[in-house]
C-alpha positions as semicolon CSV with decimal commas, in nm:
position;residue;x (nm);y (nm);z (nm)
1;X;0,000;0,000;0,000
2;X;0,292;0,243;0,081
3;X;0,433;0,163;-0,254
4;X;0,128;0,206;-0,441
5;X;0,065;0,511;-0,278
6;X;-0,261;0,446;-0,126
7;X;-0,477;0,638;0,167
8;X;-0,470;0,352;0,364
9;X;-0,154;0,367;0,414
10;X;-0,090;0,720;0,543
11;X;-0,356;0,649;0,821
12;X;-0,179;0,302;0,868
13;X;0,155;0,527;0,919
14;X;-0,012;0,809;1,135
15;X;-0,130;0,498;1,386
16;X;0,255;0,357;1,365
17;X;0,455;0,662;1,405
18;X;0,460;0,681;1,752
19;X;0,635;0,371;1,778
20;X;0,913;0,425;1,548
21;X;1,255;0,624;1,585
22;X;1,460;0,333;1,702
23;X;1,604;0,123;1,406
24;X;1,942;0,276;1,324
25;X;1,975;0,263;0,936
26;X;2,296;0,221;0,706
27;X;2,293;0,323;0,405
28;X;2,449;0,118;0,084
29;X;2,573;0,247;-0,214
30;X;2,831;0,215;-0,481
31;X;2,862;0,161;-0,876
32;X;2,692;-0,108;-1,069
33;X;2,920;-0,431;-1,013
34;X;3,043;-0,319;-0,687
35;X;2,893;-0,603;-0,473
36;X;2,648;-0,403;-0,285
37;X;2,376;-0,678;-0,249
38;X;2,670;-0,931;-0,183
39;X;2,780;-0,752;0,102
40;X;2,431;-0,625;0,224
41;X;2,346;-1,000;0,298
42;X;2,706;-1,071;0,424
43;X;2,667;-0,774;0,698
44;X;2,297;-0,892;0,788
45;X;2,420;-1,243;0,886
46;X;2,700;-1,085;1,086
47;X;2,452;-0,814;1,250
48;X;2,202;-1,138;1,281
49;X;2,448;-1,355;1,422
50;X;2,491;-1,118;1,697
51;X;2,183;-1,121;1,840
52;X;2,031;-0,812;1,630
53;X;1,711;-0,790;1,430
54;X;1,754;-0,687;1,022
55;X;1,551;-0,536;0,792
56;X;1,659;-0,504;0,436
57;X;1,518;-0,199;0,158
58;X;1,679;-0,272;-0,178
59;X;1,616;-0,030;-0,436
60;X;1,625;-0,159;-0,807
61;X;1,626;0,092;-1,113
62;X;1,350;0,059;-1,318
63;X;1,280;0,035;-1,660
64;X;1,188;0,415;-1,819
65;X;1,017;0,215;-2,103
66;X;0,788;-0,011;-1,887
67;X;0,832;0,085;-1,582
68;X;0,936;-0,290;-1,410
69;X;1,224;-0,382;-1,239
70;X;1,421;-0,691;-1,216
71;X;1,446;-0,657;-0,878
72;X;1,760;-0,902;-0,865
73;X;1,868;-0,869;-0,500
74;X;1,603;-1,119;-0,435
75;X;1,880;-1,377;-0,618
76;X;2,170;-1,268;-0,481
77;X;2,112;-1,215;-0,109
78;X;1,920;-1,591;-0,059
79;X;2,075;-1,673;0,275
80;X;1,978;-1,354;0,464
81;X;1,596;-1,376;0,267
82;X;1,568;-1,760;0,415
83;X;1,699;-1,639;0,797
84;X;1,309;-1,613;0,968
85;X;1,439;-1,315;1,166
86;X;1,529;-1,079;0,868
87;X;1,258;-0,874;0,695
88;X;1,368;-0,860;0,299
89;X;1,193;-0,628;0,049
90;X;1,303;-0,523;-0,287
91;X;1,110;-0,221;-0,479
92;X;1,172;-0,043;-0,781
93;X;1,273;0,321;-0,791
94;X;0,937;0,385;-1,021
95;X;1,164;0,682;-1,208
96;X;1,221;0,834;-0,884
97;X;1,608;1,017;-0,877
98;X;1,819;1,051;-0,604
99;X;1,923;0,700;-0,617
100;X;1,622;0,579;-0,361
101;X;1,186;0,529;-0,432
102;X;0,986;0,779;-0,341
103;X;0,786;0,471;-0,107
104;X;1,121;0,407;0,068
105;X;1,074;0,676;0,374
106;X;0,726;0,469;0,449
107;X;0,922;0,134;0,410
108;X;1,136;0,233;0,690
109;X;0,900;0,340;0,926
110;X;0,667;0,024;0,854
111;X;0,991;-0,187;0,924
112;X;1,067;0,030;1,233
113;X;0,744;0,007;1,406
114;X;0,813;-0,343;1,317
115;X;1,106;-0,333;1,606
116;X;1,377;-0,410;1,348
117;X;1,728;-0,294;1,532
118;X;1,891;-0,227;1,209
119;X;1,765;-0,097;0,869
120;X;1,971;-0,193;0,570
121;X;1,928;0,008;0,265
122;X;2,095;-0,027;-0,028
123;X;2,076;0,225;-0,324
124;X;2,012;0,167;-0,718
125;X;2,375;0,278;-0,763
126;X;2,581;0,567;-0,701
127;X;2,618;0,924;-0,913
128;X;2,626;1,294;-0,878
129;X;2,268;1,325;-0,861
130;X;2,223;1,021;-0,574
131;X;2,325;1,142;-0,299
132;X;1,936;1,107;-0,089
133;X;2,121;0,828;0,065
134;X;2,315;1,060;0,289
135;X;1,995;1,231;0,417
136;X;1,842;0,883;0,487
137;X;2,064;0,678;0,636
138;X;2,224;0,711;0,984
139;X;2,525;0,594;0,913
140;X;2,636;0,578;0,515
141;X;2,872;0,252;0,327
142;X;3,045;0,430;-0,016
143;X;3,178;0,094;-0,195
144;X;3,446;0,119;-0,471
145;X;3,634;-0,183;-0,643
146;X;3,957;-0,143;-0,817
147;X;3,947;-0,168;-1,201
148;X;3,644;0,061;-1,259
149;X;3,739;0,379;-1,299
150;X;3,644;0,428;-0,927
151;X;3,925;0,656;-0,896
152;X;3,788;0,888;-1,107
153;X;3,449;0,852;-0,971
154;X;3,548;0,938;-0,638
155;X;3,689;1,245;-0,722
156;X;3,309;1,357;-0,848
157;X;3,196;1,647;-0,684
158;X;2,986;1,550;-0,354
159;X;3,082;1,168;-0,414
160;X;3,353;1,166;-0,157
161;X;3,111;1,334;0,106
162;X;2,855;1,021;0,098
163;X;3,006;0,821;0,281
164;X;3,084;0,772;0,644
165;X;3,260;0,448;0,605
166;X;3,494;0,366;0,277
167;X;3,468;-0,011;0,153
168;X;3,678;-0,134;-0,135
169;X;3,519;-0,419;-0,256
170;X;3,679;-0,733;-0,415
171;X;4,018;-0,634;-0,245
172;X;4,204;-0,957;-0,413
173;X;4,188;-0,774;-0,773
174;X;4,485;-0,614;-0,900
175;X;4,459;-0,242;-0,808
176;X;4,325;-0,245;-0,441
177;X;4,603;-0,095;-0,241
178;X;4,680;0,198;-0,525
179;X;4,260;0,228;-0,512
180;X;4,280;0,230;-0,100
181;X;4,597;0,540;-0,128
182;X;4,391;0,730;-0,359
183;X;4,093;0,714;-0,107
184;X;4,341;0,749;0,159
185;X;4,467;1,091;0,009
186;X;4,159;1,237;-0,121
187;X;3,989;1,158;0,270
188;X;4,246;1,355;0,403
189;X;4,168;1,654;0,147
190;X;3,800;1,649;0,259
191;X;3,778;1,615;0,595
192;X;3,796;1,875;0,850
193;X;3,972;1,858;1,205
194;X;3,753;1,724;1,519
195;X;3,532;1,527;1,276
196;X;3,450;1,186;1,284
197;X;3,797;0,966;1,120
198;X;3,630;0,813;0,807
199;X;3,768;0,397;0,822
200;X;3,816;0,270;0,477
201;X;3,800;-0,128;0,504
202;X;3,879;-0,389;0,244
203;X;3,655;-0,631;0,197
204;X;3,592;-0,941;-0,054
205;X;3,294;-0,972;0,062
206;X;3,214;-1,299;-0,146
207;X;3,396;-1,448;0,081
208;X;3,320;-1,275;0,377
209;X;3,664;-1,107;0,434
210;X;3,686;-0,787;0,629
211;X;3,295;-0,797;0,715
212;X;3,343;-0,880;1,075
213;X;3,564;-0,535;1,071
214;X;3,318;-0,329;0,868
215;X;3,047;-0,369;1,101
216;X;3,278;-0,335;1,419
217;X;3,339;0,039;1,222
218;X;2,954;0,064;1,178
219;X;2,891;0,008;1,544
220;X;3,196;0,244;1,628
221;X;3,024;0,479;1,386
222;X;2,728;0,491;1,608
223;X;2,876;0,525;1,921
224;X;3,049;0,837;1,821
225;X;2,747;1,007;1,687
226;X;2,541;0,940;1,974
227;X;2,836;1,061;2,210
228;X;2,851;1,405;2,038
229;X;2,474;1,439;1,979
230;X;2,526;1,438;1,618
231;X;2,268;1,122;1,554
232;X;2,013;1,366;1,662
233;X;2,078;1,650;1,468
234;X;2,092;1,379;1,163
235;X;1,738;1,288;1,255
236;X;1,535;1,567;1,329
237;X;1,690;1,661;0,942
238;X;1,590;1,377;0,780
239;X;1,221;1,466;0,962
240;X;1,239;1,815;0,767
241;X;1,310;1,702;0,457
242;X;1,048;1,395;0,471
243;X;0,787;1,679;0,580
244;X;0,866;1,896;0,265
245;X;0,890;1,621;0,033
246;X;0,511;1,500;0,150
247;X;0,430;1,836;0,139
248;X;0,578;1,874;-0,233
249;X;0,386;1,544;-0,293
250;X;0,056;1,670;-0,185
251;X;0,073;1,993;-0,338
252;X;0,178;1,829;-0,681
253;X;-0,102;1,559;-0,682
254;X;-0,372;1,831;-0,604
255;X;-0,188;2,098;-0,875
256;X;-0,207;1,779;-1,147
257;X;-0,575;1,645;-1,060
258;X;-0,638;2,096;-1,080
259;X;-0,507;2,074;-1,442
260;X;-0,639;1,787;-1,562
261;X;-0,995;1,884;-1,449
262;X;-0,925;2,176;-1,659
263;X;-1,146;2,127;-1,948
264;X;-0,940;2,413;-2,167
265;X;-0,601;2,285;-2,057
266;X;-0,564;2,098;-2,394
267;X;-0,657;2,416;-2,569
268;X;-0,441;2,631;-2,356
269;X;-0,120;2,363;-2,422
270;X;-0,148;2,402;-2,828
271;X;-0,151;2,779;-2,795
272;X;0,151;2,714;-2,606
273;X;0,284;2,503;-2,884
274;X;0,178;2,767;-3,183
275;X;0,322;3,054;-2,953
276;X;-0,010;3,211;-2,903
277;X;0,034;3,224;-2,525
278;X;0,333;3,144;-2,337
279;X;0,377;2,856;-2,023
280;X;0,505;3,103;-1,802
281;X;0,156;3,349;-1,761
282;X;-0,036;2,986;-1,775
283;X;0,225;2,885;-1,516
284;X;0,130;3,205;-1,301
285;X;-0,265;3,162;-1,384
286;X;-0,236;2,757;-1,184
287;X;-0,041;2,902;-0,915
288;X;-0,157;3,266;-0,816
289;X;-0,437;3,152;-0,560
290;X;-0,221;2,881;-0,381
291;X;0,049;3,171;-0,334
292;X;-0,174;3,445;-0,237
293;X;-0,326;3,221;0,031
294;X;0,007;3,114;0,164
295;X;0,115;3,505;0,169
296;X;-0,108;3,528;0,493
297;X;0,156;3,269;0,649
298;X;0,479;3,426;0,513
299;X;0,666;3,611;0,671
300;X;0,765;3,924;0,514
């Protein structure tokens, strides 16, 4: 129902709400081919095998012809999916950008509620214009592998800031330690003094090498943001963004149904197109009574 967008499942999630605000999420991301489902199940049977409770999100892209998804981290994360204690669901980004769905803030209060200690989300893939992963997650995985071209990914603009742990991935392959100086170098150009040392870990997690490590760094993660009150600030933004984008959502449903109620709107559209009127006084026509009420609230 949260996927599909339906009313029952706002009033389902205004009954739950109360009881979430205790799962601690980590965020997963990296480039196509990186491993990130490989090691999503390989640090849920570590987590599990501790004595915590897992929940999994895993975003697949979808199709912009037909809209589907293969949603292959159903395949390749079997042994978490058949452990009774882990929650799995996989759900396509439904042309959503920012490298998560749109339904994924409901999934993660549903699975919350739930009583799930840790929330494991892992992104469609990682880019310049994917960075809602940050502003999710508590605590944020950036995965490179050596071979890639990671090394020039990583130097993207707002790609190095992601993370909060570094993983390089398949560690075996020829390239890992010149892959770990590079991250090793370019860490020390980004970060600032008295802030939290970013870890980068090698992993082949196939294999489960280095896991045990990566989630001991998780863990220390957490400790340090709780200690210095930072996992609080991280929250109550994530709650301010989540309110404006529902509020952005709300005010965009009502604005389409508005227009497409419109019985002149296909008229008004082909003057547009033969340049008898332009989009921008149309534009201003839609959206002059919504700003003139909200003027009342504005502070001037």
């Amino acid at each position: 129902m949260v996927e599909n967008d339906q009313p029952a499942a706002v009033e389902a999630l205004k009954k739950l709400y109360s009881k979430t605000g205790h799962s601690y999420i980590i965020g997963i991301t990296g480039p196509p081919g990186s491993g990130k489902s490989t090691l999503t199940d390989k640090i849920t049977q570590t987590l599990t095998q501790r004595g915590n409770s897992v929940g999994i999100i895993a975003v697949d892209p979808s199709s912009p012809f037909h809209g589907g998804a293969l949603l292959g981290d159903r395949l390749r994360m079997q042994k978490s999916i058949k452990d009774g204690t882990v929650f799995f669901r996989s759900m396509a980004t439904r042309g959503a950008m920012g490298g998560l769905s749109k339904a994924t803030t409901g999934a993660i209060l549903l699975i919350d509620a739930f009583g799930k200690d840790f929330i494991l989300l892992e992104t469609v893939g990682v880019g310049q214009d994917e960075l809602d992963i940050v502003k999710t997650a508590d605590s944020t995985i950036l995965i490179s592998i050596p071979g890639m071209g990671d090394e020039i990914q990583t130097l993207k603009a707002g790609i190095m800031e992601i993370g909060d742990i570094y993983v390089v991935n398949k560690s075996d392959r020829e390239g890992a330690g010149r892959l770990v100086s590079e991250l090793t170098l370019l860490k020390a150009l980004s970060e600032s003094n008295n802030s939290w040392n970013k870890p980068i870990i090698k992993t082949i997690a196939i294999n489960n090498d280095g896991v045990d490590n990566l989630v001991d760094k998780i863990l220390e993660h957490r400790k340090y943001l709780e200690g210095c009150k930072k996992l609080q600030n991280i929250r109550i933004k994530r709650i301010e963004k989540n309110v404006m984008n529902m509020i952005e959502w709300e005010i965009h449903k009502t604005l389409k149904a508005l227009i497409k109620e419109n019985d002149a709107n296909d008229e008004i559209i082909k003057k547009i197109f033969n340049r008898e009127k332009n989009p921008y006084s149309y534009v201003e026509e839609i959206v002059e009574p919504f700003k003139a009420y909200c003027s009342n609230y504005i502070k001037k």
